[in-house]
C-alpha positions in Angstrom: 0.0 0.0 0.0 1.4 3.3 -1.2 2.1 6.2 1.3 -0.4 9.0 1.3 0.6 12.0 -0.8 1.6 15.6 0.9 -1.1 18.1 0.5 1.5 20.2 -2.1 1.8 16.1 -4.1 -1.7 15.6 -3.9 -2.4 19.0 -5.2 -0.1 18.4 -8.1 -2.0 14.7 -8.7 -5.5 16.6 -8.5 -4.6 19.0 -11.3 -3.2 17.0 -13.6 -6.0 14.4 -13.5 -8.4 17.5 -13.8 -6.6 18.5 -17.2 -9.3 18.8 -20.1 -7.0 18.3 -23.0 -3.7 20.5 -23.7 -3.1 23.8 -21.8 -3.0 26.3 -24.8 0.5 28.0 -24.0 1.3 31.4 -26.3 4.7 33.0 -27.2 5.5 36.0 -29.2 6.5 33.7 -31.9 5.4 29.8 -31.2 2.3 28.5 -29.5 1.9 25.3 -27.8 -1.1 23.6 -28.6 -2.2 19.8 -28.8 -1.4 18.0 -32.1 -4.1 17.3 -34.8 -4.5 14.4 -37.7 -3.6 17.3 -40.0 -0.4 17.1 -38.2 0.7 14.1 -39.9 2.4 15.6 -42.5 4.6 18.4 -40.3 5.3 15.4 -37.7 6.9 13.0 -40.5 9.3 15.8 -41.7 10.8 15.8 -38.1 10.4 12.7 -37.0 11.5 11.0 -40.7 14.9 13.5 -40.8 17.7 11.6 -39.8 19.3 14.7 -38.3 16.7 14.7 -35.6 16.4 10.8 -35.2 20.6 11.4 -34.6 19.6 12.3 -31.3 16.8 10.7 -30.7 16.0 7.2 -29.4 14.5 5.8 -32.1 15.1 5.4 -36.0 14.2 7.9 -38.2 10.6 7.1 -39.7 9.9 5.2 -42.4 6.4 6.6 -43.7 3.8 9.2 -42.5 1.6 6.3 -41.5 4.4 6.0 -38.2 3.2 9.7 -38.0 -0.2 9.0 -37.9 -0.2 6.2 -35.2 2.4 8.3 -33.0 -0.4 11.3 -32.8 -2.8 8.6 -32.3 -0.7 7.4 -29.2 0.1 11.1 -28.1 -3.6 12.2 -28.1 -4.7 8.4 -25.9 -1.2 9.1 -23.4 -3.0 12.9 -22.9 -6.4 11.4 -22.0 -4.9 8.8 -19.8 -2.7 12.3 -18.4 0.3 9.7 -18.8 2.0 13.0 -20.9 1.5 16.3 -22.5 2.9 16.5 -25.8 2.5 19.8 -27.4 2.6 20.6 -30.9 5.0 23.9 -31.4 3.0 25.9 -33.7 4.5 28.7 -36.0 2.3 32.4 -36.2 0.1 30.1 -39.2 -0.4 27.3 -36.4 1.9 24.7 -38.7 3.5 22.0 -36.7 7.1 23.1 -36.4 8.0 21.0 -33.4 7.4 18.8 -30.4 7.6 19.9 -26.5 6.5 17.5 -24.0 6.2 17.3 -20.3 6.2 13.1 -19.0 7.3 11.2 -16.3 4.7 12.9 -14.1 5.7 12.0 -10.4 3.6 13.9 -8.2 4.7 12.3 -5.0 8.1 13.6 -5.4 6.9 17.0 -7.6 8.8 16.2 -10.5 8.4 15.7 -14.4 10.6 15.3 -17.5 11.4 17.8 -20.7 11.9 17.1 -24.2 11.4 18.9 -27.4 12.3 18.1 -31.2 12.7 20.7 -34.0 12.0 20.6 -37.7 15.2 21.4 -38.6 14.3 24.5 -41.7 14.0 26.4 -38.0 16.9 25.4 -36.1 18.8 28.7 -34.8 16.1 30.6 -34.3 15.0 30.2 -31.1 12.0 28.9 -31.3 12.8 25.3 -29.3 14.1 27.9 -26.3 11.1 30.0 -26.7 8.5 26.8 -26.3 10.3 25.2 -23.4 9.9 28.1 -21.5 6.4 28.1 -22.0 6.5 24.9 -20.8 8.4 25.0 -17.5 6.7 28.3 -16.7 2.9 26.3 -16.9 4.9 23.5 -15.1 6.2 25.6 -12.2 3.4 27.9 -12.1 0.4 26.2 -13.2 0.8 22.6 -12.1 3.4 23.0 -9.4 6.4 21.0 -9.9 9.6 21.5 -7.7 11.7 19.8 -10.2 12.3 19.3 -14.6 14.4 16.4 -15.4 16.0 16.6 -18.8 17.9 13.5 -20.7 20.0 14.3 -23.9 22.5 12.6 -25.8 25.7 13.6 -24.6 27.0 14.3 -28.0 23.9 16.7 -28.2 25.8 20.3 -27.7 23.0 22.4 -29.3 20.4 20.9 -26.6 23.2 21.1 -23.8 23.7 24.9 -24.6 20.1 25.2 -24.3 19.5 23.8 -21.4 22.1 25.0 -19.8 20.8 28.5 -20.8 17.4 28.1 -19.2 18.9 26.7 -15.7 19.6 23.4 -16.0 22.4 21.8 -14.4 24.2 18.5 -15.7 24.2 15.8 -12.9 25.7 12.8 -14.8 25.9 10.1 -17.0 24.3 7.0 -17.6 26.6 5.1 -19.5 25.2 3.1 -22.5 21.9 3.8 -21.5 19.6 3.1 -25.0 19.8 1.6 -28.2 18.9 2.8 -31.4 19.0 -0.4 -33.7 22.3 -1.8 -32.7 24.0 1.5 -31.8 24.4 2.1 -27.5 24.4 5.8 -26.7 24.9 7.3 -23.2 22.1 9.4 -21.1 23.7 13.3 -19.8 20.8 14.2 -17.3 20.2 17.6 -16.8 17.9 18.9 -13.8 16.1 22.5 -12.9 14.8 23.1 -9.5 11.5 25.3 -9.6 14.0 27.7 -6.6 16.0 28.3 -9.8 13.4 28.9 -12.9 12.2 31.6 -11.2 14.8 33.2 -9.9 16.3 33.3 -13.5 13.2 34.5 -14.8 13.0 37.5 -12.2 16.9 38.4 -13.3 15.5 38.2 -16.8 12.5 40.2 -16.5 15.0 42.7 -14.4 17.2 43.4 -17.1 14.8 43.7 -19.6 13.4 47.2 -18.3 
């Protein structure tokens, strides 16, 4: 029999199981939605480009019916609140990319970040811009203490991000994942709640 949760754990249980579909989460330049049929299309282009799958943990795609039954699976994970896996929308709401918060532990306040890009918009910041969005609804809204992050250590793009927006790298797992017959390592990353805001108050101080 499991431990009752702490009033703060239990209040973060509460309001993700009261979630009625995806938070609706806007940027000056990317919004983060939930992801549509329609999407199909937008997702294969990211998912089926072997720079993204380099990083990934999973082949590239083969054919836009893998799209289609990874939406499927996306919009049955949301209704079960297993995940929320945004679509990153551009200012004409096309599927540019993927943010998702998983891993939901509410007994222990934590979560887990990822994100993929099409890359016709790496360098722009747009991947920054939607993770922010999602760790501020994940501090603010839900009430996480902690965002755990997991990247391939060979990953330097994602590790400058991260590291930008607070994260701090806490290790390795060695050989952690295969993709086909290829074993990668695991760099985790973690960002204590404490720390997203007090960044984002130095921020919002030197912007005026």
């Amino acid at each position: 029999m499991s431990s009752p949760l702490s009033p703060r754990s239990q209040a973060i249980s509460d309001f993700i199981s009261a979630l009625d579909g995806f938070p609706e989460l806007q940027g000056p330049r990317v919004r983060l939605r939930g992801p549509r049929e329609s999407d199909d299309a937008a997702l294969f282009a990211i998912f089926g480009d072997e720079r993204v799958a380099r990083y990934w943990s999973r082949p590239p795609m083969q054919d836009i019916g893998e799209a289609q039954e990874r939406i499927a699976q996306i919009l049955a994970s949301a209704a079960e609140r297993k995940l929320i896996n945004w679509a990153i929308a551009d200012e004409n709401d096309a599927l540019v990319g993927t943010c998702t918060l998983f891993r939901f532990d509410p007994a222990h306040r934590r979560a887990e970040i990822g994100y993929a890009l099409n890359p016709a918009h790496w360098g722009r910041g747009l991947a920054s811009e939607a993770v922010r969005l999602a760790l501020d609804w994940a501090v603010d809204a839900a009430g996480f203490h902690r965002i755990d992050a997991s990247i391939d250590p060979d990953n330097l793009p994602s590790r400058a991000l991260l590291h930008r927006l607070g994260f701090v790298t806490e290790g390795v797992l060695r050989e952690s994942f295969f993709v086909g017959d290829k074993v990668t390592d695991s760099e985790l990353l973690g960002l204590l709640a404490a720390d997203w805001l007090k960044l984002r108050e130095n921020a919002a101080a030197t912007a005026r």
